[in-house]
N, C-alpha and C positions, 0 to 999 in steps of 0.2 A: 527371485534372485536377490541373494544381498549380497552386501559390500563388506570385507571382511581384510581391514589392514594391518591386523592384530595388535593393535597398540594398545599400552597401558598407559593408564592417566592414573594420577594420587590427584585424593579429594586434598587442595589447600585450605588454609586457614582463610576465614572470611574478609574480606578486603575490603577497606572503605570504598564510596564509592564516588568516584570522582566530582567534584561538582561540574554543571552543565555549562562552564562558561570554561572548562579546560579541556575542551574540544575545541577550543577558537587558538590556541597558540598555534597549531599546524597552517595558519595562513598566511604567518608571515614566511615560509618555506611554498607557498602556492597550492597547500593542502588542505582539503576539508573534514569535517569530523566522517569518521571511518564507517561503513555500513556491510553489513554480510548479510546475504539472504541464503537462507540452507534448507535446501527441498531435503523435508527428512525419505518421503515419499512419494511415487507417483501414482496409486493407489487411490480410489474413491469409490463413493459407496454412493452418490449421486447420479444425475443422469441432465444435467445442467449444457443445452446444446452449443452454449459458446464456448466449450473447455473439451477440450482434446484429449482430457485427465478422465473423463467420465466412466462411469462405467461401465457403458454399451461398447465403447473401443477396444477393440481387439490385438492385446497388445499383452506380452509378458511384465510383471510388474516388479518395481523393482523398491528395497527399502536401505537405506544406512544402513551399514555395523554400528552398534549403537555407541562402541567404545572407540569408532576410527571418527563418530562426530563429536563423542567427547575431544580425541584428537585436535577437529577443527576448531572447536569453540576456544580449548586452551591455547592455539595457536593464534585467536582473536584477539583476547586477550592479551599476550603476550607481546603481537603488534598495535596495542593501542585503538582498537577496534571501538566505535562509541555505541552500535547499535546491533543485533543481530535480532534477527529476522525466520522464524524456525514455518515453514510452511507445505502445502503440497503438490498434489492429491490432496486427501483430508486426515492435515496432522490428528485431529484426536480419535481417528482409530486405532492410536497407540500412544492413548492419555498419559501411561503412567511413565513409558520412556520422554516424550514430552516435557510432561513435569520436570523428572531428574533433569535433563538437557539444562530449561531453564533455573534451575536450582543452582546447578553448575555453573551458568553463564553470573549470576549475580553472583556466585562467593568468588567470583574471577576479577570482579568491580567491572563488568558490562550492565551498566546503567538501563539502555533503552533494549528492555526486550520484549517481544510481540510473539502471540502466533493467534492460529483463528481456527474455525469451524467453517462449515455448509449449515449444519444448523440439526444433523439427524440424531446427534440427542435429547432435543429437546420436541424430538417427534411423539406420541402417546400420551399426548397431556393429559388424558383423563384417567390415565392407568393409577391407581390407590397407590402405588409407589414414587409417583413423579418426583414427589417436592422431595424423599427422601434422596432420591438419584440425581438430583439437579445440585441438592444441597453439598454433596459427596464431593462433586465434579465443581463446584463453587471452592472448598475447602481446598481440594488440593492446590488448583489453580493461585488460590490467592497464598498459601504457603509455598508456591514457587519463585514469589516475588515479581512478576511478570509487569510491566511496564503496560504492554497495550494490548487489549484480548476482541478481536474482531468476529463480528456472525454476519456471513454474506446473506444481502436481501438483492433481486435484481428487478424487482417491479412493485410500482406502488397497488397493484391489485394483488392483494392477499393471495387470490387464487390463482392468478397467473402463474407469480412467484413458487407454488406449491409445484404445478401442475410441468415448471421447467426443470426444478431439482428432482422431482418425485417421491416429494414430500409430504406427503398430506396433513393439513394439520397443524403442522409445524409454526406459520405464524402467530398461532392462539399460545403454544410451547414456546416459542422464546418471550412473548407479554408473559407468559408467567414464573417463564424463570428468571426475566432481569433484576425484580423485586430482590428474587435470593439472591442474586450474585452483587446487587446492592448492599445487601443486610454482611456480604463479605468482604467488601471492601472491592470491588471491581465494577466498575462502569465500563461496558464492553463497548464498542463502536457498532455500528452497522455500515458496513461496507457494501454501495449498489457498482458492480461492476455494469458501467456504460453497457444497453442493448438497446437494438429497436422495440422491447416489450417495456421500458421502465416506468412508460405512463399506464401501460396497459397491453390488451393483445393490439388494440389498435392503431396504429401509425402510418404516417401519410406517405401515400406512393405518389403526390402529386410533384413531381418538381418543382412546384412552387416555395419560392426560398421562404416567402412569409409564413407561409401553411407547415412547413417545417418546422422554422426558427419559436413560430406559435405552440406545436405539438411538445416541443423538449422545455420551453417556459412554463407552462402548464404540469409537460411530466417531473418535472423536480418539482416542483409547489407541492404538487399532490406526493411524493415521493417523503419531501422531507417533514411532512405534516404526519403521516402515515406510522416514521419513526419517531417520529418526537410523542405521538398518542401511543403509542405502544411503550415507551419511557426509556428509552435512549435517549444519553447525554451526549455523546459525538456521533458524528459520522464523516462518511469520507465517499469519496468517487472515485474509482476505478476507470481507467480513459479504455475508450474502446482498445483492444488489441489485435485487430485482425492483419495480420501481416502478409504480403506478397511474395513470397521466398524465391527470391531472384540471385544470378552471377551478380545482376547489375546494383542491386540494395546492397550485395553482402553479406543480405540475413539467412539465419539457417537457425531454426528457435530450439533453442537444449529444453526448453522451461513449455508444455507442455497447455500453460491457461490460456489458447488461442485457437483460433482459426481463424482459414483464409476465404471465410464464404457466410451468408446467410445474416445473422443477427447481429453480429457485430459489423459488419462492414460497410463503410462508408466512402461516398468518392470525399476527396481530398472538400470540398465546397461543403459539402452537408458536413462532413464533421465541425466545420469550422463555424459554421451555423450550432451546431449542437453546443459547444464551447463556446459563443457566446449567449446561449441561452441558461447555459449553468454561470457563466459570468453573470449576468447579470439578474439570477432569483437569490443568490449566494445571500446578498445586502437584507433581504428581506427574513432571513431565519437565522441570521448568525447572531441575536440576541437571545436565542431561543435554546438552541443547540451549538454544539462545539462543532465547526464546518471544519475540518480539514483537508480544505481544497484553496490554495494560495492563489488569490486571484491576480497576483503579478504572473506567475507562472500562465493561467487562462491565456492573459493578454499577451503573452508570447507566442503559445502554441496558436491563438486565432490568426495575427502578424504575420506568422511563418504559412499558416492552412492559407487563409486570405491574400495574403500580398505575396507570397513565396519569397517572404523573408527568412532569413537565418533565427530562430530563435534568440533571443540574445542571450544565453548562458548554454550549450551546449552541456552534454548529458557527459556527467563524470564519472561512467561507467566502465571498469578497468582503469580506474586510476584510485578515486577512492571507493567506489563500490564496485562488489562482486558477487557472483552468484555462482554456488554451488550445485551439482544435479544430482538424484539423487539414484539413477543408473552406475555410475562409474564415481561417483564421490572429488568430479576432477571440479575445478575452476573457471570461469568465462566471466569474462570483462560485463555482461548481462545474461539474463536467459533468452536474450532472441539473438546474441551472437557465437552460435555452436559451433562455428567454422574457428575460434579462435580460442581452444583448447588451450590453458594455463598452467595446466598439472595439477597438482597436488598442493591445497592451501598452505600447509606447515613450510613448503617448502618456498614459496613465493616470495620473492623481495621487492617490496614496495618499494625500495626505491632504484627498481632497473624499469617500474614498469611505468610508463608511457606520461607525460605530466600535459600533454595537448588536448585540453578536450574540443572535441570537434564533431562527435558526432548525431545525428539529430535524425536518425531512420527510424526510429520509435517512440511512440507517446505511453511509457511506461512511467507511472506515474511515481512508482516507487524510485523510482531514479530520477527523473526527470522533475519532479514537485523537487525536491532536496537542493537539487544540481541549482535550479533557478534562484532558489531562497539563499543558497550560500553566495553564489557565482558574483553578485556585487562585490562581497567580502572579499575573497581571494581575487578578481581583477582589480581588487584598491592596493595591493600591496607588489599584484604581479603584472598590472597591466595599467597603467596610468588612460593610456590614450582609449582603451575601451571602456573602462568606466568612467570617460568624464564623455563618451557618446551614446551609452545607456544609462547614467545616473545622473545627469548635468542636463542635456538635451533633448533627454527625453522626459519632460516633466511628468507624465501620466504616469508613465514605467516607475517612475523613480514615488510618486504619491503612492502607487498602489503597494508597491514592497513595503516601503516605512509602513503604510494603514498593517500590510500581511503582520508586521513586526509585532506592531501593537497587539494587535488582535491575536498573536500566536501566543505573547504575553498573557493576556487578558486569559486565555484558555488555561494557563498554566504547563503551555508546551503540549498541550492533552495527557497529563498525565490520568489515564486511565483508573485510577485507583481512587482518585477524590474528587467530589462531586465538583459541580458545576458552580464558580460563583454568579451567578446570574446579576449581580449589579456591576460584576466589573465587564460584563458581556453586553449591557443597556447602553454604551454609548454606540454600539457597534449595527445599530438596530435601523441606521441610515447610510445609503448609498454615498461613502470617503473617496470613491473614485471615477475618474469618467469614463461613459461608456467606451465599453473597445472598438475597436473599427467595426 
């Protein structure tokens, strides 16, 4: 199926590119720097059993018109967009529309652009051709201009990892292709989407909160050592997604990387367990590798799992971010709220749409890490009396953001493209906050 809204786009002239501190004027207006995510497809060539995308699912697939997402992008742009986000199914089974996409979005002057893989071309590593086809796909990639290029890993056991994508192999293939995509100026991330396999197949059925909180401290050690030897410079965590699609949540998921069962799912107490066990291994590798995973944000979502507390920065999803699908090419406030259809991106006016963020039915990190990091910023300008009971009173919240700040510094924002300064990364190599609840 595709999407076809027949529109024409003209390539413009190359456009400075903003600097990164001219996303901060929209706050004193109660707005944050802008984010699009755009499933070009839902298509994959995986078999990854916490993703609905797979492709054992029996489901008509569907891809963009390539020239109705040129559409979206220039309408990105247009609105002062600071990030876009091109993902799937698996965007580079259509490398080269891809590329152009992001090509476009940089001579737009959209600064932060991202997209990722599963990891299937870096499968056949022994094939006599590897290094030439890895090199290929490194070239274009870094002649796209691309901000952040992610290869999803979900377990620190090589073979578990293979044996859930249906990948064979594949681990030995991305250790040898990062060298090249190094030698091109791209340090890719490794992105583990939270499962109960990330330490291994083994995981504790014991309701023992210790024997659990013990299992997920161990499984990130071994995790984040795993990519750090295989030679990635960042990485990042993906929060479990397994959603309950209720009248009474209001979720109804357009965005396809979920399920409501089996690997990812957690009662509300173990996740909260799982999140504080990534809170507190983060301290011990973040001199090592670029973690991007905000441990203010951690120490919310445990607060909110733990105490059935309110997050303190709710998710600002439909307000500054949005998410495109790539069935119908329409708009939703997130990909897990499909009951709240926005139309058509070009046509959306940011400023009839909704400035209350409130809502917190998902740990979608791509919205929700963001939301947390800015959320201080925009309640100082728009909210006096909640930031002086999240930034003033609560000393812990308020140390761990400032430590995030530095530390998000220290990585250089993660720009993906330049190495790692590892001495500005050494002071970061001791536990700046206290433990979460």
């Amino acid at each position: 199926m595709l999407v076809d809204h027949k529109a024409t786009t003209s390539v413009p002239s190359q456009k400075r590119l903003p600097s990164p501190f001219t996303a901060l004027f929209p706050l004193l207006k109660g707005r944050g720097p802008t984010q699009l995510v755009l499933q070009y497809t839902d298509a994959c060539n995986a078999r990854c059993p916490q993703c609905s995308m797979r492709v054992t699912e029996p489901f008509t697939r569907s891809k963009l018109n390539h020239e109705s997402a040129k559409r979206i992008i220039h309408a990105a742009a247009q609105k002062g967009f600071a990030a876009l986000s091109i993902t799937g199914g698996e965007p580079l089974l259509y490398l080269e529309e891809i590329v152009d996409l992001l090509k476009y979005a940089r001579t737009l002057g959209i600064r932060y652009t991202r997209t990722g893989t599963n990891g299937y071309l870096f499968a056949n590593h022994d094939r006599s051709d590897f290094h030439d086809r890895v090199t290929k796909i490194a070239e274009q990639l870094a002649e796209s201009g691309l901000y952040t290029f992610w290869i999803s890993i979900d377990s620190a056991d090589p073979i578990v990892h293979e044996e859930m994508r249906g990948l064979p192999g594949v681990i030995r293939g991305i250790e040898k292709a990062l060298p090249i995509f190094h030698a091109h100026g791209i340090y890719p991330s490794a992105n583990l989407g939270i499962n109960k396999n990330a330490g291994g197949s083994s995981w504790p059925l014991s309701t023992d909160a210790s024997a659990f909180y013990e299992f997920y401290r161990s499984a990130f050690g071994r995790f984040y050592t795993l990519v750090i030897n295989m030679g990635f410079t960042i990485v990042n965590a993906c929060y479990p997604m397994s959603i309950e699609e209720s009248p009474a949540n209001g979720l109804n998921a357009i965005y396809g990387a979920t399920n409501a069962s089996g690997i990812t799912k957690y009662a509300p107490a173990d996740k909260a367990l799982m999140f504080k066990a990534l809170f507190h291994t983060i301290p011990e590798f973040r001199s090592r590798i670029r973690i991007f995973s905000p441990r203010s944000s951690l120490y919310s979502l445990i607060r909110q799992q733990f105490e059935n507390e309110q997050a303190y920065h709710s998710c600002r999803g439909g307000i500054d971010y949005f998410f495109i699908d790539a069935r119908d090419g329409n708009t939703f406030p997130c990909g897990y709220r499909g009951s709240e259809n926005l139309g058509k991106f070009w046509d959306l006016d940011l400023s009839e749409t909704g400035r209350d963020a409130s809502c917190r039915r998902c740990d979608w990190e791509c919205f929700r890490d963001p939301s947390q990091m800015i959320g201080p910023l925009i309640s100082l300008f728009t909210s006096p009396r909640h930031f002086y009971r999240t930034m003033i009173r609560d000393e812990t919240f308020r140390k761990l953001w400032l430590d995030d700040i530095r530390y998000f510094t220290a990585c250089d924002l993660f720009d993906g493209t330049k190495q790692p300064d590892l001495r500005k990364l050494a002071p970061f190599g001791t536990d700046h906050g206290s433990p979460a609840a």
